[in-house]
NUPANU-503261 format. One line per field, with one value per residue (C-alpha): residue number from 1; y, z, x. Coordinates in steps of 0.1 Angstrom, whole numbers, plus 5000, padded with zeros to 4 digits. Each point is the difference from the previous one (the first is absolute). Example, Ala and Ser with C-alpha at 12.3 -4.5 7.8 and 13.67 -1.06 7.14 Angstrom:
<recs>
resi = 1; 2
v = 4955; 5034
w = 5078; 4993
u = 5123; 5014
</recs>
This chain:
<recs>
resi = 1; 2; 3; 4; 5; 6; 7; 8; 9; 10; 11; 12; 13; 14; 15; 16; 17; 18; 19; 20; 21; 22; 23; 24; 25; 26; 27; 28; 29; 30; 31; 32; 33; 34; 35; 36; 37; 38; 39; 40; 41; 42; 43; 44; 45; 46; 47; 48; 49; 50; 51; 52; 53; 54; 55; 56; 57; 58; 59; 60; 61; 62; 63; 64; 65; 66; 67; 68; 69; 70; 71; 72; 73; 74; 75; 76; 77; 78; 79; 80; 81; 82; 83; 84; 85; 86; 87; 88; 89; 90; 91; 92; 93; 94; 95; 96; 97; 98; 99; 100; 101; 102; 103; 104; 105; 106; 107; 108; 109; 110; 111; 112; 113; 114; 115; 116; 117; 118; 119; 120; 121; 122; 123; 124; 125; 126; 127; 128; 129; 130; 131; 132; 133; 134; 135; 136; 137; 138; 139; 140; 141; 142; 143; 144; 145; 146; 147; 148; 149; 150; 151; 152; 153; 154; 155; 156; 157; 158; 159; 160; 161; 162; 163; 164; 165; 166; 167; 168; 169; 170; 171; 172; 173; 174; 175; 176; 177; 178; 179; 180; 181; 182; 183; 184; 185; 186; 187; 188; 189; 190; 191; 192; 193; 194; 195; 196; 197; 198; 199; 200; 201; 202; 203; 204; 205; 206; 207; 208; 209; 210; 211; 212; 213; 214; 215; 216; 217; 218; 219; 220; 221; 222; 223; 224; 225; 226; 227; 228; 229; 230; 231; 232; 233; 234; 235; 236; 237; 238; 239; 240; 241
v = 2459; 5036; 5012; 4990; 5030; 5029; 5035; 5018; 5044; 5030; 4998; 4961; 4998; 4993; 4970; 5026; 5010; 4959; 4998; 5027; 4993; 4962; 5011; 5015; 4971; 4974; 5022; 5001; 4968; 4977; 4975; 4980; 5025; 5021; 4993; 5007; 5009; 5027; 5013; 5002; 5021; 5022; 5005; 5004; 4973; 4969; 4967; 4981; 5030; 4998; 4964; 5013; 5023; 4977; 4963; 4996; 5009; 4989; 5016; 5032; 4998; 4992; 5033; 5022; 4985; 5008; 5033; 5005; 4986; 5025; 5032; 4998; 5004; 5032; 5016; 4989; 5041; 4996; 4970; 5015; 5031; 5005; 5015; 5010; 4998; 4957; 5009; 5028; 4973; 4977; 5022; 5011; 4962; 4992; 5029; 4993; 4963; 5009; 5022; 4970; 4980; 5032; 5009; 4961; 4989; 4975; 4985; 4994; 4981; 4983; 4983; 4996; 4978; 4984; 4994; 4986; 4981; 4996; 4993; 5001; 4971; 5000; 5002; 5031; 5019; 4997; 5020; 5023; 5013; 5035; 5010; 4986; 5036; 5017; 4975; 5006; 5037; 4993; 4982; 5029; 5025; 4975; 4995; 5033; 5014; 4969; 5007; 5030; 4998; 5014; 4967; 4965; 4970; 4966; 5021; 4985; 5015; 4972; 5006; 5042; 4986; 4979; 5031; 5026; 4977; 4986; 5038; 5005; 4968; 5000; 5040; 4986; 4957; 5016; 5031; 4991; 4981; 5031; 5021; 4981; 4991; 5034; 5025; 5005; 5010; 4987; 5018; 5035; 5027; 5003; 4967; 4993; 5025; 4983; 4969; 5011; 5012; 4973; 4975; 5019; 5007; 4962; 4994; 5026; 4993; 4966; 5007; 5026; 4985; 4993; 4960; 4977; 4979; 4967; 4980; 4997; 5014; 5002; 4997; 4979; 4978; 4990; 4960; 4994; 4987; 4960; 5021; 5020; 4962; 4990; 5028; 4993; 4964; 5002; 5034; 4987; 4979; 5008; 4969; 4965; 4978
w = 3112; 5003; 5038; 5014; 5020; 4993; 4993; 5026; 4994; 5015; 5023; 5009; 5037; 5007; 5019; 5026; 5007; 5002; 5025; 5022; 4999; 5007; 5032; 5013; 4993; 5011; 5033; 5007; 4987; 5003; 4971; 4998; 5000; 4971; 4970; 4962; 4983; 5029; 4994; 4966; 5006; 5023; 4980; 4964; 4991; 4986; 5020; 4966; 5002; 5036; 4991; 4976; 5024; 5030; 4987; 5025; 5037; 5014; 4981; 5006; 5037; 5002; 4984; 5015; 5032; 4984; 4997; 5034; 5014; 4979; 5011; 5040; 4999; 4995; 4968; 4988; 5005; 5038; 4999; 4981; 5024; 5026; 5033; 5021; 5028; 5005; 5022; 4974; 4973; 5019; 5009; 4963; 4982; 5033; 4988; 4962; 5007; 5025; 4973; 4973; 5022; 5006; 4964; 4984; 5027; 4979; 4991; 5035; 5000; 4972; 5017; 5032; 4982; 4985; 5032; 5015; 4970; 4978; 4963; 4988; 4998; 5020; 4969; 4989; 5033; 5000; 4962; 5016; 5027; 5000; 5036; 4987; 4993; 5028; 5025; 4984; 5008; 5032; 5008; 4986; 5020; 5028; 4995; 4998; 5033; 5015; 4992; 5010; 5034; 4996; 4994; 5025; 4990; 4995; 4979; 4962; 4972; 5002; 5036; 4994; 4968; 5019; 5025; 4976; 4978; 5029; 5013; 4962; 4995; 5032; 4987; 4973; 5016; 5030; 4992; 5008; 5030; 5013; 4992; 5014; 5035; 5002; 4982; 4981; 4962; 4985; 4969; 5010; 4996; 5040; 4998; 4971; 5010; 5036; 4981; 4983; 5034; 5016; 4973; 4994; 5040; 5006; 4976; 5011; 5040; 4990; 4983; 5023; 5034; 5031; 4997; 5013; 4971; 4994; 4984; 4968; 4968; 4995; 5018; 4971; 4982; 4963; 4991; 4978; 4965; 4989; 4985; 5032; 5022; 4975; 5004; 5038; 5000; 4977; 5023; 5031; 4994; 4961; 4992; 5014; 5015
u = 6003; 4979; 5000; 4964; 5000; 4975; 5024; 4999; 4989; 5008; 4972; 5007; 5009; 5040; 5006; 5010; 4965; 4989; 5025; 4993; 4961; 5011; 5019; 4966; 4980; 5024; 5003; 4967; 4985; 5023; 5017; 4974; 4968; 5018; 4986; 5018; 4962; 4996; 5036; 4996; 4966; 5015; 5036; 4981; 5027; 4986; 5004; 5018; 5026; 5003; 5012; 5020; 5025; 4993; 4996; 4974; 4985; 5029; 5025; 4977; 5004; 5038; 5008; 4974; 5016; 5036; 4990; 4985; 5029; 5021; 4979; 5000; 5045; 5012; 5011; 5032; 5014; 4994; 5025; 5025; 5003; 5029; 4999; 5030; 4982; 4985; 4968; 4991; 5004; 4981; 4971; 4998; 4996; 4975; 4983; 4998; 4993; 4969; 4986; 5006; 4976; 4974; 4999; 4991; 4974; 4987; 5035; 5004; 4963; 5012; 5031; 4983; 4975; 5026; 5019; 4965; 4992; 5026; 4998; 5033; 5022; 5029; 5022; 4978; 5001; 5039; 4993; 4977; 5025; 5008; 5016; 5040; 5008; 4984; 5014; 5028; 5001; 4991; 5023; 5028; 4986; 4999; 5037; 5008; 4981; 5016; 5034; 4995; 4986; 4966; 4983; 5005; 5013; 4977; 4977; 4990; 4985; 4974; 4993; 4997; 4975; 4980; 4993; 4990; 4976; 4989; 4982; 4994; 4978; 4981; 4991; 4984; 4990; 4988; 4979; 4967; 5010; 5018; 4969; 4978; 5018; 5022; 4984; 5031; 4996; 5033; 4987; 4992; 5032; 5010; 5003; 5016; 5028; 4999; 5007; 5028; 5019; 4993; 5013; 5037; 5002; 4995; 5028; 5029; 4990; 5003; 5034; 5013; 4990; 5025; 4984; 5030; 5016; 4986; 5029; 4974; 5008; 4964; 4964; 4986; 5020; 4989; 5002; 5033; 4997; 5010; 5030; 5011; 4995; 5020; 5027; 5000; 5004; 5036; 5007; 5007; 5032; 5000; 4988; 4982; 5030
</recs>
């Protein structure tokens, strides 16, 4: 059977370029508002070849949010650096991963909205997922300040995460409000750079501080999967008598 999609040139727009002008849209307009015939206008690529890369809407919309996901961790060089010295470590991933989130302001609209209003099925969003390696080398460098006495104990990767996206989303969530009632310009350079101190200063106080132990391995603890309930049911005695 002959392919019913048109050839594309030299001059046809990559489904690289539909993503990126999806991520704006979908940012700004919301899923539902985002319209194929006005992405097709604005990409040059044709709404029948759109549903040729993409299948549909949808499927345009899970991988511009794949993508967005993707852009706001840091690049996979900062993760594969060492540092004899764990705060130094630390302060440079905080570092790379605040300017992830500074460089792709409209990924980080993008999985706001989705957070707000998701559209992604549960089984998708597991797909979608892109922090397993960072909070994977969070949690080495975590380990490794933490074995060696720079960094306290009941600290997770997850909780340190949670932190630094926490500043980098309101940044971008809370702009206008903090314009409006502060007078603070999250976007002009001062601020910016004041930003950017004040994120990797929360996270090493927060690491390096004299606060009394807890007894919790973590602050925030995430929900186990069916398999790990499983695992802890048989773990106990090694089995069920």
């Amino acid at each position: 059977m002959a392919d019913t999609a048109a050839p594309e040139t030299a001059t046809s727009p990559s489904p690289g370029a539909v993503v990126d002008a999806a991520i704006v849209a979908f940012a700004h307009n919301g899923y539902d508002d985002v319209k194929l015939n006005a992405l097709a206008r604005t990409t040059g690529m044709s709404k029948r070849m759109i549903h040729y890369h993409f299948g549909n809407k949808r499927g345009l919309y899970l991988a511009a949010l794949k993508v967005a996901s993707a852009r706001i961790t840091p690049p996979q060089d900062i993760a594969t650096r060492s540092y004899a010295a764990p705060v130094e470590g630390m302060r440079r991933y905080i570092d790379a991963l605040y300017h992830a989130f500074l460089d792709h302001p409209d990924g980080v609209r993008l999985v706001l909205r989705e957070n707000l209003d998701p559209v992604a099925a549960e089984e998708d969003a597991a797909a979608l997922v892109s922090e397993n390696e960072v909070l994977l080398h969070v949690e080495r460098l975590l380990l490794a300040g933490q074995d060696a006495g720079a960094f306290r104990p009941g600290i997770s990767a997850v909780d340190l995460l949670t932190l630094v996206a926490s500043l980098c989303f309101f940044r971008v969530g809370n702009s206008l409000t903090a314009l409006s009632v502060s007078d603070v310009d999250f976007a002009s350079r001062r601020n910016v750079d004041g930003m950017r101190r004040m994120v990797i200063d929360t996270v090493l106080t927060f690491l390096t501080s004299n606060i009394p132990y807890s007894g919790y391995e973590s602050y925030l603890e995430p929900t186990p999967t069916a398999e790990e309930e499983t695992a802890d049911v048989y773990s106990d005695d090694g089995g069920l008598i």
